[in-house]
PyMOL CGO cylinders between C-alpha atoms (Angstrom):
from pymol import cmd
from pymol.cgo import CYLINDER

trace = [
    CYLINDER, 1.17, 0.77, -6.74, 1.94, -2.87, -7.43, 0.3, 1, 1, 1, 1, 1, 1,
    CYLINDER, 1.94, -2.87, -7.43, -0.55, -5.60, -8.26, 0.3, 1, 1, 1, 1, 1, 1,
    CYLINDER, -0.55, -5.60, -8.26, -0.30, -6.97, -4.86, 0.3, 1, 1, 1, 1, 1, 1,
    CYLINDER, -0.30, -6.97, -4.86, -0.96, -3.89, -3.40, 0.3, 1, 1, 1, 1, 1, 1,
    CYLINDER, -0.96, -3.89, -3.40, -3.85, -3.04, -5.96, 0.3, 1, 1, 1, 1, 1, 1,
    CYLINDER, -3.85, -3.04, -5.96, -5.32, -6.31, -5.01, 0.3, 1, 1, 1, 1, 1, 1,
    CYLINDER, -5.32, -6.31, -5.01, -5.42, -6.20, -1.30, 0.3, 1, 1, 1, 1, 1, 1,
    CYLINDER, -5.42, -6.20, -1.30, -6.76, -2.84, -1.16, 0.3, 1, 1, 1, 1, 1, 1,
    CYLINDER, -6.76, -2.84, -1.16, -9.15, -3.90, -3.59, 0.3, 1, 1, 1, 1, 1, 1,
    CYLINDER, -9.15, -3.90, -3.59, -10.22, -6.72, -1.30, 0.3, 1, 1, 1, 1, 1, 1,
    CYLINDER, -10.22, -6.72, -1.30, -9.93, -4.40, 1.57, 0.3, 1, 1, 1, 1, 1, 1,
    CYLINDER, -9.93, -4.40, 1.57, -12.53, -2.59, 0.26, 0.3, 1, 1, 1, 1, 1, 1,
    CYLINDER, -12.53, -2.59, 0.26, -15.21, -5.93, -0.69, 0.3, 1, 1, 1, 1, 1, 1,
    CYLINDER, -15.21, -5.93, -0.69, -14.78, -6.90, 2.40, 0.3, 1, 1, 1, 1, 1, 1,
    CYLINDER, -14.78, -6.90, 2.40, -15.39, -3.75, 4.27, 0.3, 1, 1, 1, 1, 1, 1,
    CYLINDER, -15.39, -3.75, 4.27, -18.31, -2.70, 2.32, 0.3, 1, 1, 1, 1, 1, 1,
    CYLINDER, -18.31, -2.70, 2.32, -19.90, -6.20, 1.29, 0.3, 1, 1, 1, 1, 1, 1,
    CYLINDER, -19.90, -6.20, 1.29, -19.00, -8.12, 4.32, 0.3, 1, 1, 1, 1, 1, 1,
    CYLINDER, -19.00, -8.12, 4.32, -17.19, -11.78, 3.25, 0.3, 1, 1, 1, 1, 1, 1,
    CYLINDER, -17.19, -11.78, 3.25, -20.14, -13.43, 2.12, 0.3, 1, 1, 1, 1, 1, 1,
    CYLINDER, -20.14, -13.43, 2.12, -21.15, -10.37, -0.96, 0.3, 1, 1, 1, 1, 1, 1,
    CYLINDER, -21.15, -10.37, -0.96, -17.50, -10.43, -1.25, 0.3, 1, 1, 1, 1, 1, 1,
    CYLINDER, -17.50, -10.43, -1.25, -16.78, -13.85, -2.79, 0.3, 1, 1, 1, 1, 1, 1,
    CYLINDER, -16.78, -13.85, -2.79, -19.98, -13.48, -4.27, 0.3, 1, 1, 1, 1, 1, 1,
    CYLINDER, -19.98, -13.48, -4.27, -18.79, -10.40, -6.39, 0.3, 1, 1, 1, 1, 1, 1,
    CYLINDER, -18.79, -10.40, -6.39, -15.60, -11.77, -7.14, 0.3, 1, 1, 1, 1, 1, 1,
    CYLINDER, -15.60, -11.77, -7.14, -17.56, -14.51, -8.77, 0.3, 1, 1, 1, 1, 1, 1,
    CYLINDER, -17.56, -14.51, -8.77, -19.85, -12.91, -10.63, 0.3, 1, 1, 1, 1, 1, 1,
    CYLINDER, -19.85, -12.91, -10.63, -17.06, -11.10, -12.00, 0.3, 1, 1, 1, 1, 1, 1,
    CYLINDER, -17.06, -11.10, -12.00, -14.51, -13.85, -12.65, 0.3, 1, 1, 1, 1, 1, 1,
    CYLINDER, -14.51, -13.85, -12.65, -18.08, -15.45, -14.48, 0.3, 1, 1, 1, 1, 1, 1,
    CYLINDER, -18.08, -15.45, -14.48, -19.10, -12.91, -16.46, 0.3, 1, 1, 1, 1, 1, 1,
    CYLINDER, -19.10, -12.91, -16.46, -17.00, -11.59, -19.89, 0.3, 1, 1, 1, 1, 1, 1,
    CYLINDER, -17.00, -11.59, -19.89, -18.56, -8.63, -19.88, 0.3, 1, 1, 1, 1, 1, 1,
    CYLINDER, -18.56, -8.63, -19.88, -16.10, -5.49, -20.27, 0.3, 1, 1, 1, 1, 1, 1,
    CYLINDER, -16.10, -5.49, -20.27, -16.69, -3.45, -17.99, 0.3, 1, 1, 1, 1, 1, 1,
    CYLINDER, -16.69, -3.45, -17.99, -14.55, -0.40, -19.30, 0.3, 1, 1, 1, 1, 1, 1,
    CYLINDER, -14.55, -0.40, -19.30, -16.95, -0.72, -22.30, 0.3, 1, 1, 1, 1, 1, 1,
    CYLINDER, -16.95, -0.72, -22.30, -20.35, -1.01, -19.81, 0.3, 1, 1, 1, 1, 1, 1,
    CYLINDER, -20.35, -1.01, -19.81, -19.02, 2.23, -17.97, 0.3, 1, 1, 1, 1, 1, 1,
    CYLINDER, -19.02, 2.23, -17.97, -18.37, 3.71, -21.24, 0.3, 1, 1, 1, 1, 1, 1,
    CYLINDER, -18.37, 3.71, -21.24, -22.06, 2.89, -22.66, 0.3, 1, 1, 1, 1, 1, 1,
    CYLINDER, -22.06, 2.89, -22.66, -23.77, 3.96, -19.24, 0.3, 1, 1, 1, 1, 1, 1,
    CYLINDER, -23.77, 3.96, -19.24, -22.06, 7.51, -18.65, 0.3, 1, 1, 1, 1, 1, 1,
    CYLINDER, -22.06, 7.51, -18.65, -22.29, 8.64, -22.29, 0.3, 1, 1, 1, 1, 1, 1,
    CYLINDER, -22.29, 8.64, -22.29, -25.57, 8.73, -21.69, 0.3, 1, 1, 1, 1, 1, 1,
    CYLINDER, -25.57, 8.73, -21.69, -25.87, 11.09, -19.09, 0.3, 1, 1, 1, 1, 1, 1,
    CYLINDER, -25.87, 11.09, -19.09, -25.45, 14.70, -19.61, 0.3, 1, 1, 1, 1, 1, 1,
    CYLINDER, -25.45, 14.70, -19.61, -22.72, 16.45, -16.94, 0.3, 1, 1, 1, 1, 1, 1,
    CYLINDER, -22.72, 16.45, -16.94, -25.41, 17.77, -14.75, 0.3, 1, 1, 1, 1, 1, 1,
    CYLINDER, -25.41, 17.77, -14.75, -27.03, 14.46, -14.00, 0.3, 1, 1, 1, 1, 1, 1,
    CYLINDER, -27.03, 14.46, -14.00, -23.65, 13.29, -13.71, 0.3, 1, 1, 1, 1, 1, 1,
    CYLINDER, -23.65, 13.29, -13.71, -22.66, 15.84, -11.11, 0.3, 1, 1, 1, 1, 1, 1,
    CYLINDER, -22.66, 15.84, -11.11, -26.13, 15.38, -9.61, 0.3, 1, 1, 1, 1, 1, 1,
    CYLINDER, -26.13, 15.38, -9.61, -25.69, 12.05, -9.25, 0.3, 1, 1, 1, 1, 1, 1,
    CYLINDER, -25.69, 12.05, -9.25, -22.13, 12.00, -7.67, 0.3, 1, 1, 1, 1, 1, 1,
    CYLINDER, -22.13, 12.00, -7.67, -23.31, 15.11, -4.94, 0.3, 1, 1, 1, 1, 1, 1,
    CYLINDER, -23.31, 15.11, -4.94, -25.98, 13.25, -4.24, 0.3, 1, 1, 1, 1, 1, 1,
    CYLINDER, -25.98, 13.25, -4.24, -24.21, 9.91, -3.63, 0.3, 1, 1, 1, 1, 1, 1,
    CYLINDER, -24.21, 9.91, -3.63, -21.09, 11.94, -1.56, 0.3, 1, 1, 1, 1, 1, 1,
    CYLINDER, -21.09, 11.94, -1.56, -24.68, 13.54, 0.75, 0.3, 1, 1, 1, 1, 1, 1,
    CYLINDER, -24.68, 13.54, 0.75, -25.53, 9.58, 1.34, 0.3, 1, 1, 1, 1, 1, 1,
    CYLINDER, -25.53, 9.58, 1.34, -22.10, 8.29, 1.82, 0.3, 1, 1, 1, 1, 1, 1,
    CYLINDER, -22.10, 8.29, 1.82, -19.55, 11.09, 3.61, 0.3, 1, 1, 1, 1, 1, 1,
    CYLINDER, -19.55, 11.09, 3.61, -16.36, 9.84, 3.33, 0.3, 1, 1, 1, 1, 1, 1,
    CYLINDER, -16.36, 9.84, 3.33, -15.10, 9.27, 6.67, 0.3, 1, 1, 1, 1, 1, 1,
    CYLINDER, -15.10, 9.27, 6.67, -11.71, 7.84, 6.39, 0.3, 1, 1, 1, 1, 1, 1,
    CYLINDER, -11.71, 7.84, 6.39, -8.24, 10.00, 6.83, 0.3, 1, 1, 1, 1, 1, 1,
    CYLINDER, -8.24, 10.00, 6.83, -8.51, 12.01, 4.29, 0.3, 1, 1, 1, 1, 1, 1,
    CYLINDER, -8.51, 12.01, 4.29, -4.74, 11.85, 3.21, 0.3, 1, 1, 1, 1, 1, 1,
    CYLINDER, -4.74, 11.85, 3.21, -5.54, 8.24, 2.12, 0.3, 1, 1, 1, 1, 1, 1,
    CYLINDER, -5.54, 8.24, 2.12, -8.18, 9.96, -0.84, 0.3, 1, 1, 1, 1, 1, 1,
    CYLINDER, -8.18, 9.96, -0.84, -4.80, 11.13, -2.29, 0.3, 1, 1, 1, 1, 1, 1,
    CYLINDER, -4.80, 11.13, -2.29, -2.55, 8.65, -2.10, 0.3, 1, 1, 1, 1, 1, 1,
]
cmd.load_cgo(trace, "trace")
């Protein structure tokens, strides 16, 4: 996938799920912040144990089905 494509679908996604407005806010707060986020991610999961982990993600797949094609989960 190129950048371009990366990008819109990544704005596809803000915009579907935040609306415009919590878009551009997010997109602020991130182009504002220097915090790393790889290293954030990093801090926050090595402190869960893989069964609050899984927990976690059934839980959050119960509250949010997926109900897109699901060829696109693949792609």
């Amino acid at each position: 996938m190129s950048t371009a494509e990366l990008m819109n679908r990544g704005m596809e996604c803000l915009l579907r799920e935040l609306g415009i407005i919590d878009a551009e806010q997010f997109i602020s707060v991130i182009i504002r912040e220097r915090d790393d986020y790889t290293k954030w991610q990093r801090d926050y999961f090595d402190k869960m144990d893989p069964e609050m982990i899984i927990t976690e993600a059934l839980a959050y797949d119960k509250e949010n089905p997926y109900e897109g094609d699901p060829a696109t989960i693949i792609s």
